[in-house]
KEBA-745896 format. One line per 8 residues: number of its first residue (from 0); their letters; for each residue x, y, z of C-alpha. Coordinates in nm, 4 decimals, m for minus. Layout:
! KEBA-745896
NUM) a) X Y Z ~ ...
This chain:
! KEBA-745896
0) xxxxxxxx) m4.6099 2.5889 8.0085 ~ m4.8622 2.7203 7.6848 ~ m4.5091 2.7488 7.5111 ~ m4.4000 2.3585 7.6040 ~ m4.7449 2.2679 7.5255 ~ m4.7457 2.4400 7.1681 ~ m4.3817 2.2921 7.0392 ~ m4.4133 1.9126 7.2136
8) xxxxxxxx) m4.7587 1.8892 7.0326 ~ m4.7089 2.0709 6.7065 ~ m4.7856 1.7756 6.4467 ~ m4.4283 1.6364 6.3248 ~ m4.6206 1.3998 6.0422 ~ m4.9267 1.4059 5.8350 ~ m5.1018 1.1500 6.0583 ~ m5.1031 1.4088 6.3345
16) xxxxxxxx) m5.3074 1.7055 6.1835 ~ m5.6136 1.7172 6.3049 ~ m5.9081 1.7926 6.0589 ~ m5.8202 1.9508 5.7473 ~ m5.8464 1.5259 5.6625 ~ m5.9622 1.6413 5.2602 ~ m5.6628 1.8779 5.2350 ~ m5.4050 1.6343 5.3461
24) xxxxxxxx) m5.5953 1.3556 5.0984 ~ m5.5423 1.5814 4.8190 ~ m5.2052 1.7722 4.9113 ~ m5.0091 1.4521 4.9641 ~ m5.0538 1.2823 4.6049 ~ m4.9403 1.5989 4.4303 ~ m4.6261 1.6788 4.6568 ~ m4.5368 1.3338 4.5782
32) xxxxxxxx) m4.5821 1.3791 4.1740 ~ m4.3628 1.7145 4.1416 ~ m4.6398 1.8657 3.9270 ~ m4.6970 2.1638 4.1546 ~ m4.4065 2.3682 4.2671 ~ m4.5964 2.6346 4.4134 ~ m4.8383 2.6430 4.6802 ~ m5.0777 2.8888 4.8033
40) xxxxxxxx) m5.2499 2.8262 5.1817 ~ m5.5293 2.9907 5.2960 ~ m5.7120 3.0276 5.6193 ~ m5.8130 3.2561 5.9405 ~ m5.4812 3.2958 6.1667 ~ m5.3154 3.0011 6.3669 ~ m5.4824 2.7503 6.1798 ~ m5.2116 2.5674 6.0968
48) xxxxxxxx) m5.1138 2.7332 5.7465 ~ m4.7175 2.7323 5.8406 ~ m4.7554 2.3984 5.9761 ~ m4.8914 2.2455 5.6947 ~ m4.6051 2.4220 5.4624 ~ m4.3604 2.2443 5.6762 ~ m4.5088 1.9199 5.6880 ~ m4.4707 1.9544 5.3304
56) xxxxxxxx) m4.1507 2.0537 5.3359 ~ m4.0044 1.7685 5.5280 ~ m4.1926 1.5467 5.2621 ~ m4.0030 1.7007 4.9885 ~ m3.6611 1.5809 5.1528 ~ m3.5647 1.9939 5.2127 ~ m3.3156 2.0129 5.4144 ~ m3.2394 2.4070 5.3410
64) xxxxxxxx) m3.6322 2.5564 5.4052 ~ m3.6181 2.9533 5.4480 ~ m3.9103 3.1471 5.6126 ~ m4.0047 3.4506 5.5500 ~ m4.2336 3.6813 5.7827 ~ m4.4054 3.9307 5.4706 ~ m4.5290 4.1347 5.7329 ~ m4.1590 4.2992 5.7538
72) xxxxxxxx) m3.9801 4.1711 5.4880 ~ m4.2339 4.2243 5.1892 ~ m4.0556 4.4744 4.9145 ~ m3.8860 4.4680 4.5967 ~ m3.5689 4.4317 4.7163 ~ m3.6174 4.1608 4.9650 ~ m3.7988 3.9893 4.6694 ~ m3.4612 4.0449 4.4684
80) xxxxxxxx) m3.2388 3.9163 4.7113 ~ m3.4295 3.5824 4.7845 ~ m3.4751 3.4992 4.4061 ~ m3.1392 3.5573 4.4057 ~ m3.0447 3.3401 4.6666 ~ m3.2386 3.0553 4.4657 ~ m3.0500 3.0367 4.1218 ~ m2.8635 2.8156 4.2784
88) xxxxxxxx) m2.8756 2.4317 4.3814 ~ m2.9319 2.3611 4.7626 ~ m2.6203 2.2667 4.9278 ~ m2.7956 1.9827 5.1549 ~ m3.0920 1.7688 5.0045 ~ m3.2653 1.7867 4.6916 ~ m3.4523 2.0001 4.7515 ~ m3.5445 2.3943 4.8740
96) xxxxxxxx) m3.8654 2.5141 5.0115 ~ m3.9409 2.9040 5.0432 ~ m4.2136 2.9627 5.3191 ~ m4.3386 3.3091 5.2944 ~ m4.5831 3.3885 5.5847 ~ m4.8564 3.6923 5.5268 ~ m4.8127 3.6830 5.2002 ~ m5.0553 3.9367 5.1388
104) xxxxxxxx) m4.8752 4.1879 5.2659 ~ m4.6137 4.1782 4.9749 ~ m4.6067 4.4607 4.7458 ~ m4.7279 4.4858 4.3880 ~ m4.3691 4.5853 4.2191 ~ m4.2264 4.2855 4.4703 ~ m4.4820 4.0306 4.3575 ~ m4.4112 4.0854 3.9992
112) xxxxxxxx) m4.0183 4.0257 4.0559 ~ m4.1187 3.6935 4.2066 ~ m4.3590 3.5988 3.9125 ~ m4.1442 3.4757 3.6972 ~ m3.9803 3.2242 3.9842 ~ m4.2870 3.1207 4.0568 ~ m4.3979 3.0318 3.7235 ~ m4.1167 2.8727 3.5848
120) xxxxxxxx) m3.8871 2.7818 3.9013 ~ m3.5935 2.5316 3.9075 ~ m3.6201 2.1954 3.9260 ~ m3.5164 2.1677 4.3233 ~ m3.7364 2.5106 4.3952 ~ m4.0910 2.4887 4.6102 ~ m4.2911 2.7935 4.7049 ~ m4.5548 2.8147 4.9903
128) xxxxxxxx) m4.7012 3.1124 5.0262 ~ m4.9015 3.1580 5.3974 ~ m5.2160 3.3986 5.3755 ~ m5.5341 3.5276 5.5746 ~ m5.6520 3.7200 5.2782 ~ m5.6282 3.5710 4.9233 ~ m5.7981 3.8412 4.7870 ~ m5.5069 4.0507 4.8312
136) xxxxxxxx) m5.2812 3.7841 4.6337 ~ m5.2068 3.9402 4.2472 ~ m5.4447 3.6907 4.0538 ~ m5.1637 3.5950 3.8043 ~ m4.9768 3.4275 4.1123 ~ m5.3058 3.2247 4.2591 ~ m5.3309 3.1546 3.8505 ~ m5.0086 2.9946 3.8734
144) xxxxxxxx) m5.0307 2.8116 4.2839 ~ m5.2049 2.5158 4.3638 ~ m5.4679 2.6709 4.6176 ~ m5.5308 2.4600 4.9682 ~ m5.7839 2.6190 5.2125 ~ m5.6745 2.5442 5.5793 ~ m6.0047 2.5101 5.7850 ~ m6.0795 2.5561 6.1586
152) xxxxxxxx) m6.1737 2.3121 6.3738 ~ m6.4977 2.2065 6.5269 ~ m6.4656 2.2671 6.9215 ~ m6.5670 1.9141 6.9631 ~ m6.2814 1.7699 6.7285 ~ m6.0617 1.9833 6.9190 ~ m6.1418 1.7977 7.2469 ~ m6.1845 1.4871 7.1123
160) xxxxxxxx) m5.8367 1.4561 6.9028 ~ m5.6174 1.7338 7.0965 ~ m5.6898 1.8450 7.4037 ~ m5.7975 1.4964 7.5526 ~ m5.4993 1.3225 7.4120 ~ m5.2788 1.5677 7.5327 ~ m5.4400 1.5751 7.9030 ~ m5.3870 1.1493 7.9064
168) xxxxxxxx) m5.0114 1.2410 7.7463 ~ m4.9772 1.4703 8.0712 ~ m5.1560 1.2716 8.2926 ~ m5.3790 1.5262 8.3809 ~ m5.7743 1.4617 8.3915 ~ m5.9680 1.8395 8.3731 ~ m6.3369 1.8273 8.3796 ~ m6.4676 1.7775 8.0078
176) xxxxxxxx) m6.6474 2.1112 8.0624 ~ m6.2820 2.2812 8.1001 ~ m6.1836 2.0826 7.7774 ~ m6.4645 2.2396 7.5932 ~ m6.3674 2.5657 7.7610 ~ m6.0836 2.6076 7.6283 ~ m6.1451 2.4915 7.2674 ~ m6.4801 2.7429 7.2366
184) xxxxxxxx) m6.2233 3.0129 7.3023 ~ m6.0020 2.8855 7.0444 ~ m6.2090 3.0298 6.7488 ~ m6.0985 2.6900 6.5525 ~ m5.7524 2.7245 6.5924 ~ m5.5643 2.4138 6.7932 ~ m5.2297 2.6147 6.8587 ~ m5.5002 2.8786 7.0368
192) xxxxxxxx) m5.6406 2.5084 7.2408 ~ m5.3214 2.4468 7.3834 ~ m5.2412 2.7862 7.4772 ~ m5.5804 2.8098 7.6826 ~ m5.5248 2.4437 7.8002 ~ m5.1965 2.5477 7.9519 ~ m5.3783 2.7942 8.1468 ~ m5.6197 2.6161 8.3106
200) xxxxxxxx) m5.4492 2.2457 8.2751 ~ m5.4439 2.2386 8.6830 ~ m5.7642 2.4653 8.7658 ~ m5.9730 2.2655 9.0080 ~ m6.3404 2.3799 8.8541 ~ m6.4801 2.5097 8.5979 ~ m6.5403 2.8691 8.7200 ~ m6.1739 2.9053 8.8652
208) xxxxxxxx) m6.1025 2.8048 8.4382 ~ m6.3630 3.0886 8.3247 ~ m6.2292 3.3298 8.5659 ~ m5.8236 3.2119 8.4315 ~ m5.9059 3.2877 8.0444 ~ m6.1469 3.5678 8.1414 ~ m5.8785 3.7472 8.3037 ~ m5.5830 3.6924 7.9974
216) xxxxxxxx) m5.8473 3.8196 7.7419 ~ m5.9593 4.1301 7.8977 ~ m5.6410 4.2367 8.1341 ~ m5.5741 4.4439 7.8302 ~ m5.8260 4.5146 7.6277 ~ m6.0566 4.8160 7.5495 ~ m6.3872 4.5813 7.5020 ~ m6.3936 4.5422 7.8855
224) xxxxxxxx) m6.5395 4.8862 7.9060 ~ m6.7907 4.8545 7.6995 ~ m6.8483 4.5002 7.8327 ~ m6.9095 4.6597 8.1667 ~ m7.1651 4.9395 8.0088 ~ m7.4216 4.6703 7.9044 ~ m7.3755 4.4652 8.1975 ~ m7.4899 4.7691 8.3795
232) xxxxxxxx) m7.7029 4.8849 8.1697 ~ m7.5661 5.1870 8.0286 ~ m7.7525 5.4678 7.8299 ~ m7.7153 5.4684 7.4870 ~ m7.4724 5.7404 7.4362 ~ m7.2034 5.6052 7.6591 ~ m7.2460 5.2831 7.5080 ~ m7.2432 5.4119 7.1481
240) xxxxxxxx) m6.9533 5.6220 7.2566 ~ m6.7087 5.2713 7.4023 ~ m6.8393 5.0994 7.0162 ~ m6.6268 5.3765 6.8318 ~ m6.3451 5.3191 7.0218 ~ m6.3815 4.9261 6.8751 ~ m6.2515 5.0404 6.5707 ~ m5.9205 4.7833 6.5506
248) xxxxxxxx) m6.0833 4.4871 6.6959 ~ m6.2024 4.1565 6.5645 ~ m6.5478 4.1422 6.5605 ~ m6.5499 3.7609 6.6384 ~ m6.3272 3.8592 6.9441 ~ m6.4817 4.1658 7.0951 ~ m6.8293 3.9025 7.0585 ~ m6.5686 3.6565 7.2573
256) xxxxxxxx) m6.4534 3.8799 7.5343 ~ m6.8161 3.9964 7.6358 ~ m6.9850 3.6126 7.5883 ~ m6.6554 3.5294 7.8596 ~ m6.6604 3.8246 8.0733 ~ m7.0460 3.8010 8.1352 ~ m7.0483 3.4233 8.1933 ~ m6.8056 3.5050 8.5201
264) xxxxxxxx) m7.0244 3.7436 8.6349 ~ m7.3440 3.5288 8.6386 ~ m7.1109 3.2458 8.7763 ~ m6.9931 3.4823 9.0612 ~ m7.4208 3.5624 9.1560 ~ m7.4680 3.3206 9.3815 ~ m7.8537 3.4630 9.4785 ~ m7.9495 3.4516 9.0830
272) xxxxxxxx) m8.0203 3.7854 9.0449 ~ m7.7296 3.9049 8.8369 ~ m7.7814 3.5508 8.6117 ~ m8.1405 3.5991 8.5681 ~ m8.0960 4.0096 8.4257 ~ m7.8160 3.8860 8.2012 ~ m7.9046 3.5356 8.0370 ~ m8.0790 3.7488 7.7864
280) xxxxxxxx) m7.7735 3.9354 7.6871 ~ m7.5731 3.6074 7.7328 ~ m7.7932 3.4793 7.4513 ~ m7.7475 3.7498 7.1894 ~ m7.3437 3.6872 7.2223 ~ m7.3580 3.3142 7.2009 ~ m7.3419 3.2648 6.8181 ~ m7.0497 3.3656 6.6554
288) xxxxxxxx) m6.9314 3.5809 6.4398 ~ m6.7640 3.5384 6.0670 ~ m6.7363 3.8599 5.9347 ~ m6.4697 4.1121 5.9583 ~ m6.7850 4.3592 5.9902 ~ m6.8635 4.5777 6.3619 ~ m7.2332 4.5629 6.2309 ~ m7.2850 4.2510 6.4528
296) xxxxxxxx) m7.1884 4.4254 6.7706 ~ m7.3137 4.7106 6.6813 ~ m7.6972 4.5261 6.6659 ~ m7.6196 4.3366 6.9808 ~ m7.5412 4.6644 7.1410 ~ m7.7933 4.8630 7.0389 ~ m8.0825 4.5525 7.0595 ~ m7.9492 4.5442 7.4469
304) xxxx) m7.9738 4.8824 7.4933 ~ m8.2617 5.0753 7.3203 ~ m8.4620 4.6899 7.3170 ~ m8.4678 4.7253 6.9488
């Protein structure tokens, strides 16, 4: 169902993006003057970067819109081959849009074969280029882009103008709590709100919801294992041993995991014990994290553990 969910509510016009309300104000104008014929979108993943490029897109009148997935297809040579593909007018519509996703994972010889495209493209070309990390975009290309930063969304906007919506569209009705559930484990991102709505769209309470997203977060994850060491109260040097094995993780999701996995348990203590060793602990993981830094679970760890 998350899948139905994410395709019959992806936004097919501007009136149905949610947030982002400045971007759109400002993006909309200058698609429909031609000045700009390249774009660069920024923002943290799934928060609606390729949707927006689309959206613009279909605004343009492009019927021929090629996407590109950086991640894989980021060299010289794929460069070559789609700047090739683009001396020439599109067959259908007036007009062709290029969306390159992950941009920043293009190469520095394959960025400077698309420079010249992108600063002096034909009349019927439009680039979007899709990033996480715009510091890793050559600055002579973000010189020569319009720049739109693609923001999260409030947990309470995503209730309010997706999730709720979409529960009347269903004709479901899920506690408010759930709601608000499932967009705090969203980090921002709507496509993420639907996924978790799916999930739980039929859970009769709130703790049958916790326990539903609980278990698709951690089933495979190494943070349950440390997660487990400070519920328990671990020593130190197990503790500091499970944080090294973090390495690859998101900070703001590792900070996610434990906040979920140790709400269950104090919502499975039905004498109070468990709730009243843990609120502490439950505290420390409640406000989240920005950075791409371990230093914040690191300091959560160790302030649990050593009381310092």
């Amino acid at each position: 169902m998350s899948g139905s969910l994410i395709v019959k509510y992806r936004p097919t016009n501007w009136d149905e993006v949610i947030g982002n309300d400045a971007l759109v104000m400002s993006l909309v104008p200058l698609l429909q003057s031609g000045t700009s014929h390249a774009f660069l979108l920024t923002g943290k993943t799934e928060c609606g970067k390729t949707t927006i490029a689309r959206l613009s897109a279909n605004q343009l009148k492009a019927q021929e819109i090629i996407e590109i997935d950086a991640a894989t297809n980021n060299g010289i040579d794929d460069m070559r081959h789609l700047i090739e593909q683009n001396n020439y007018r599109p067959m259908h519509g007036p007009t062709r849009c290029i969306i390159i996703d992950e941009c920043q994972a293009i190469t520095t010889q394959a960025w400077k074969a698309l420079l010249k495209s992108v600063e002096e493209p034909p009349p019927w070309l439009y680039w979007f280029f899709c990033t996480t990390e715009i510091s890793k975009v050559p600055s002579n290309i973000k010189s020569r882009c319009s720049i739109y930063q693609v923001s999260t969304l409030r947990a309470d906007t995503l209730v309010t103008r997706l999730l709720r919506p979409v529960c009347v569209s269903e004709r479901k009705q899920p506690d408010d709590k759930i709601l608000f559930l499932c967009a705090d484990h969203a980090e921002g991102s709507p496509r993420r709100a639907l996924v978790n709505l799916a999930q739980v769209i039929d859970c009769r309470d709130y703790k049958t919801a916790v326990e539903t997203l609980v278990k698709e977060e951690v089933e495979d994850s190494s943070v349950i294992g440390l997660t487990r060491l400070l519920v328990k109260q671990a020593p130190w040097n197990e503790v500091r041993h499970a944080l090294r094995q973090l390495t690859d993780e998101n900070p703001e999701t590792i900070r996610r995991i434990i906040e979920s996995y140790i709400t269950k348990v104090i919502l499975d203590d039905s004498v109070g014990t468990t709730t009243k060793s843990l609120t502490p602990l439950l505290e420390y993981v409640s406000t989240p994290i920005t950075s791409n830094s371990l230093a914040p679970i690191i300091l959560i760890a160790s302030k649990w553990t050593l009381g310092k």
